[in-house]
N, C-alpha and C positions, 0 to 999 in steps of 0.2 A: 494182772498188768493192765489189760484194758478196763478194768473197775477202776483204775487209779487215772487212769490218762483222764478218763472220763468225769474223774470228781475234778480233778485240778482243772478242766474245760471251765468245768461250771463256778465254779471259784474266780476264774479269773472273765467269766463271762457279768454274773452276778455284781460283784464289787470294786475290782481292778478296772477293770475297763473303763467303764465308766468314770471313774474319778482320772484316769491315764488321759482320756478325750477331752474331758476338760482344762485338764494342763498343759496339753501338746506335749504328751507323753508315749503318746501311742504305740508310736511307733519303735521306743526305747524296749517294750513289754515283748513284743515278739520273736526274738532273739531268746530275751528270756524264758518265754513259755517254750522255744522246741531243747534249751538248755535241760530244763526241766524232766519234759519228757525223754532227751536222749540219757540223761543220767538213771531214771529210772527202767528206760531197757537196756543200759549196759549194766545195771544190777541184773537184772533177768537174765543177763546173758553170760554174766560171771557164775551167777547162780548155777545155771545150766552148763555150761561145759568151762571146766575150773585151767582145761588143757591148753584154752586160745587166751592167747595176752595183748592185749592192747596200750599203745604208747599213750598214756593219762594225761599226762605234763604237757607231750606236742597239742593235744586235743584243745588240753584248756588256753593253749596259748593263742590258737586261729579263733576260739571261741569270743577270748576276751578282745582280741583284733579286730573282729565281726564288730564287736559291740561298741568298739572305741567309734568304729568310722562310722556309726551307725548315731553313733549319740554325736558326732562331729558335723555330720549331715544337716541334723534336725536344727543343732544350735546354730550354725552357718544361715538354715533358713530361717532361723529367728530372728537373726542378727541384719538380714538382707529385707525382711516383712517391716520391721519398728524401724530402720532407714527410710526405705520408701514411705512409711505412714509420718513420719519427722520432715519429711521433705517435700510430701502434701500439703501439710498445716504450714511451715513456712510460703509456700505456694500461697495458699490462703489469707496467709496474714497481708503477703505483700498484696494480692487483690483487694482488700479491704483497707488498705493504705492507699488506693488509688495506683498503681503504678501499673506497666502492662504486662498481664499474663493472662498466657490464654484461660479459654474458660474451659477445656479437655485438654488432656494430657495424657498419653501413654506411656508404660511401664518403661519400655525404653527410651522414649525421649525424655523422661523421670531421670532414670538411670544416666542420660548421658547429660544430664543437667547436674547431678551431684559429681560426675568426674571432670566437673569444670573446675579447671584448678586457682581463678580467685575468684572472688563475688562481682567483680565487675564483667568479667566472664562471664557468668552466669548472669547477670542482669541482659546483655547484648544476645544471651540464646535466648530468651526467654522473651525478650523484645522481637527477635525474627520469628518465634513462632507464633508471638501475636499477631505479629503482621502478615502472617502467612495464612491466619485463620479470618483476620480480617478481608484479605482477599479473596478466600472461597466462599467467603458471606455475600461479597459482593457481588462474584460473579454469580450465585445462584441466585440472588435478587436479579440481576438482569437477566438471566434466563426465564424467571418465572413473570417477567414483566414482558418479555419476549412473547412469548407463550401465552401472556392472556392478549398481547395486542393481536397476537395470531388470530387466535381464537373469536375475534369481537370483527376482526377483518373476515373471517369466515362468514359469523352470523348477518353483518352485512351485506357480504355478498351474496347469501341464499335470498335474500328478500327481492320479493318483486321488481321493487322502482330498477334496486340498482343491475339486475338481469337486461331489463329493459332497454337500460341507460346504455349496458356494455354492448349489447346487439345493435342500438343505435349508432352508436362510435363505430363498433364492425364495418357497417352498412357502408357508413360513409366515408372509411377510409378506404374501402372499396373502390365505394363510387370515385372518391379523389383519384386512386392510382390509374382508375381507366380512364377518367380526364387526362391526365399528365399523360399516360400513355397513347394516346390518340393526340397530342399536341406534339409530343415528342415522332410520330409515324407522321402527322403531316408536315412540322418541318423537314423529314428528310426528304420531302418529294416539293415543296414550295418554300422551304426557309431559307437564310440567307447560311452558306459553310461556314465554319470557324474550327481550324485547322492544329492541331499541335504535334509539336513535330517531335519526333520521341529518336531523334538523332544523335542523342545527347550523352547516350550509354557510357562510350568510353571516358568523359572527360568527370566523371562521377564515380561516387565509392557504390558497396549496397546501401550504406544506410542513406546516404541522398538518391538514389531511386529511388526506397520504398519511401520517402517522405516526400518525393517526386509524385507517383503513383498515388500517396495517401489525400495532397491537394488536388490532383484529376479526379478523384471519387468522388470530392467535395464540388468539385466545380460542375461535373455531371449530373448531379443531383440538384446543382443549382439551377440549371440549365434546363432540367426536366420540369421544375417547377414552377418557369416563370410562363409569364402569358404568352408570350411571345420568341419560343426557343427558337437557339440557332442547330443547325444541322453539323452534327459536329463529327471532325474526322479525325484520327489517329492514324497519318503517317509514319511512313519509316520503323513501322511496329513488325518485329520479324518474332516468326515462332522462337519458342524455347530461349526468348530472350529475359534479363532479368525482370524488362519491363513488363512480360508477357507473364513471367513466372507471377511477379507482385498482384497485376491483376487476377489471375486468377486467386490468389489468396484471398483478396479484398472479396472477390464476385462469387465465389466459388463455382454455382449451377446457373447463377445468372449471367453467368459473362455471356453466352452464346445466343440471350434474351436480350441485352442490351439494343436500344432503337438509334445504332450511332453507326458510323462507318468505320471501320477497321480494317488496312491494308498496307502490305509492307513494300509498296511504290510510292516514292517523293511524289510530294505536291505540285512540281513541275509537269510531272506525267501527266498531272489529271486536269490541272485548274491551265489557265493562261495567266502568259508572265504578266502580261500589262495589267490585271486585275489583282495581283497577289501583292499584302500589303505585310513587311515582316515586322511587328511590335516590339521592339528593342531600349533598355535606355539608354546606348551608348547610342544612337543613334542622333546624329548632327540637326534632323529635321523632326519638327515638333507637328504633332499632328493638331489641327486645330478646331474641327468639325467628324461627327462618323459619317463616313459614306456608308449608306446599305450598299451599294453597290460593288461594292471589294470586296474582299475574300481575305482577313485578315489572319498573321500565323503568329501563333504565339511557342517560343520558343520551353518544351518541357525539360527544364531545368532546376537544379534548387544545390547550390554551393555554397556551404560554409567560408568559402575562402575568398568568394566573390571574385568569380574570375570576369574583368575586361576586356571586354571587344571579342567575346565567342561568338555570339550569335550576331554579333553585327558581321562580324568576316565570313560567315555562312551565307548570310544574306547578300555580299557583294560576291562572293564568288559563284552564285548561283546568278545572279545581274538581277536583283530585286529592289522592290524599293523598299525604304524603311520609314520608321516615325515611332516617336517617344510621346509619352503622353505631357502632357505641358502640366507638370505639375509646378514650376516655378513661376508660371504665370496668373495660376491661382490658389497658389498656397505659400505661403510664408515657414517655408523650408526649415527645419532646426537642425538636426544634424542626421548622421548617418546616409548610408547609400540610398539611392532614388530606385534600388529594387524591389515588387513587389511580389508577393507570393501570385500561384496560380487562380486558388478561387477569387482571391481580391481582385485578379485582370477579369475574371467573369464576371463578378458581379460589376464592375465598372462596365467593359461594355454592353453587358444586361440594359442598366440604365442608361446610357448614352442609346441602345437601340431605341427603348422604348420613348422617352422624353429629352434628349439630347442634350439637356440638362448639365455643363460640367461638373456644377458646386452641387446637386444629387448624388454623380456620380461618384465623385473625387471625396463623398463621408465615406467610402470604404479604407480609404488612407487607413492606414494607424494613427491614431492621435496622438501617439508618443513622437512622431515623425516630424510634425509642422505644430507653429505658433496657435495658427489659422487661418482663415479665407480672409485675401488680401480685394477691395474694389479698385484701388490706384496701381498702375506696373509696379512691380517687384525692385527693379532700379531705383523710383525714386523713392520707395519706404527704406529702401538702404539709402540712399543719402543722408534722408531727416534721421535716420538710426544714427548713423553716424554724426549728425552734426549734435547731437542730440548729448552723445559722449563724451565729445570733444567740448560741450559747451560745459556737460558735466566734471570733466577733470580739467577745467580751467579754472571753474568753481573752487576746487576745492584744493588744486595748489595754492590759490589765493588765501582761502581759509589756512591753511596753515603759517604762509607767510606770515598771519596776521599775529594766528597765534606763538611762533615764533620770534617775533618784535616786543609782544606782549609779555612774555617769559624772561627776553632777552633784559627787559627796560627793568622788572623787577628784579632781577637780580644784581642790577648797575645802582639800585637807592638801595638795599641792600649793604652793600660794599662801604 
């Protein structure tokens, strides 16, 4: 028995095989080869004991069942291998038609490009995955452009000059902040106060304080950095307020480094009344010179809704005096309100300290705001405006009349 198993091994090792391997047979043969061998030991085993029966007909029925799903298997994968290689070469053809497909394509995205069920289907997947690979081309080209700019920013910066250059910038931003910091310590001991008054809490949402807060950061830095700082104080600034919360967000470790005054007693407490000057522009009196000599407050405010007559009613019921900046006396007004933000009142009276200058100070305007700087009063350029209109639409009702008599007349020889 094992002489026979052993020749039919070789039999089907030698000749079958091989010719089975090359026809995608293979797998058909093995089934058959333990057919084979189990038929020749249930010979051997009839042979030897004639007493045990075995059911032949069930045997050969699970056998040839084995062998159906077996040879069902192989052809199913034939039939799924010469699809996808059909659906390649079309892939193919349309690339060499010019049309858009990508240049790789996986089994399944294969597969779910043939269960497009019409061709115009199938053109629109096949356009998203062009464009889908078009885009990771793209993004990798900008990474690797990323990456050498990197790269070339590195080897410039090892180089001497530019070490050089960066320790020099260093030095001198250095040396800059201890200037401004030593201008900023001696105005608080000889400059003139410039007060804002952080009173303002309840009539405000959060997000107008921290947009509040965010022009005082602007304006203190302004301040820090001119020639000639003002000594600047934040009244009415109470712990654990919103205004108090914002700054320290803005400041974090610097808040408690700041070279300003911070305290949450009004301005009355500290300055005299007859020196305190409230900046307003609801205010009836137009200020027309800066005094150094005042002590001016500027109301820390910023309202979307533009509320009237707040800080001028603070300012009388405290018994202050007020003043508005005269910007109708030298600016040719366009529209909207005459309020301006916080660092824009710093920087104006920046420049009014230093050169008194109005038409200096008054470029911080918005220029969306005014026409531009007027040399005649304001009054009579609205006059000439005006007569100017009026001469213009007298014009031009006449022009019509004219054209109207002219229209009129041809269609009467006409007639």
């Amino acid at each position: 028995m094992q002489s026979a198993n052993m020749l039919l091994t070789k039999i089907l090792r030698s000749s079958v095989l091989p010719f089975a391997a090359q026809h995608g047979m293979k797998k058909v043969l093995f089934p058959l080869r333990r057919t084979l061998s189990l038929s020749l030991c249930l010979k051997q085993d009839n042979s030897s004991g004639p007493s045990e029966k075995l059911d032949l007909d069930e045997w050969k029925k699970v056998m040839k069942s084995g062998l159906q799903e077996e040879v069902s298997e192989t052809v199913s994968e034939h039939k799924e291998l010469s699809t996808l290689a059909a659906a390649r070469e079309i892939l193919e053809m349309w690339r060499l038609a010019g049309r858009s497909v990508p240049e790789n394509i996986s089994e399944e995205q294969l597969k779910t490009f043939m269960e497009c069920p019409s061709k115009s289907a199938k053109k629109k997947y096949l356009k998203y995955l062009h464009l889908k690979e078009l885009y990771k081309k793209n993004d990798k080209r900008k990474m690797d452009e990323k990456r050498e700019r990197k790269q070339e920013a590195q080897k410039q910066a090892s180089e001497t000059e530019e070490t050089k250059r960066s320790s020099l910038i260093c030095l001198w931003a250095n040396a800059m902040d201890k200037a401004y910091s030593w201008r900023a310590a001696q105005a608080m001991i000889f400059g003139q106060p410039l007060v804002f008054d952080m009173s303002y809490e309840k009539d405000m949402s959060v997000r107008e304080v921290a947009n509040t807060v965010r022009q005082i950061v602007l304006s203190e830095g302004c301040n820090r950095r001119s020639v000639d700082p003002f000594h600047v104080h934040f009244c009415n600034l109470k712990d654990d307020s919103l205004y108090h919360k914002e700054f320290i967000k803005h400041y974090r470790g610097a808040w408690g480094k700041l070279l300003i005054t911070v305290t949450d007693q009004c301005y009355t407490d500290i300055f005299p009344k007859d020196k305190l000057v409230y900046l307003t522009a609801d205010s009836p009196k137009v200020m027309k010179t800066f005094d150094h000599n005042k002590i001016y407050i500027v109301g820390s405010m910023v309202d979307k809704s533009i509320k009237t007559g707040v800080s001028l009613a603070r300012a009388k019921r405290l018994g202050l005096e007020t003043a508005a900046l005269p910007l109708e006396k030298y600016l040719l007004w366009n529209s909207g309100a005459k309020n301006l933000t916080l660092d824009q009142m710093m920087h104006i009276l920046l420049t009014l300290k230093d050169t008194g200058d109005w038409k200096k100070a008054l470029e911080f305007v918005p220029k969306r705001k005014y026409c531009g700087f007027v040399s005649k009063p304001v009054h009579d350029l609205k006059k000439t405006l005006n007569l100017i209109n009026t001469l213009k639409l007298e014009k031009r009702q006449e022009e019509v009349r004219r054209q109207f008599a002219k229209n009129y007349s041809k269609k009467l020889t006409q007639k």
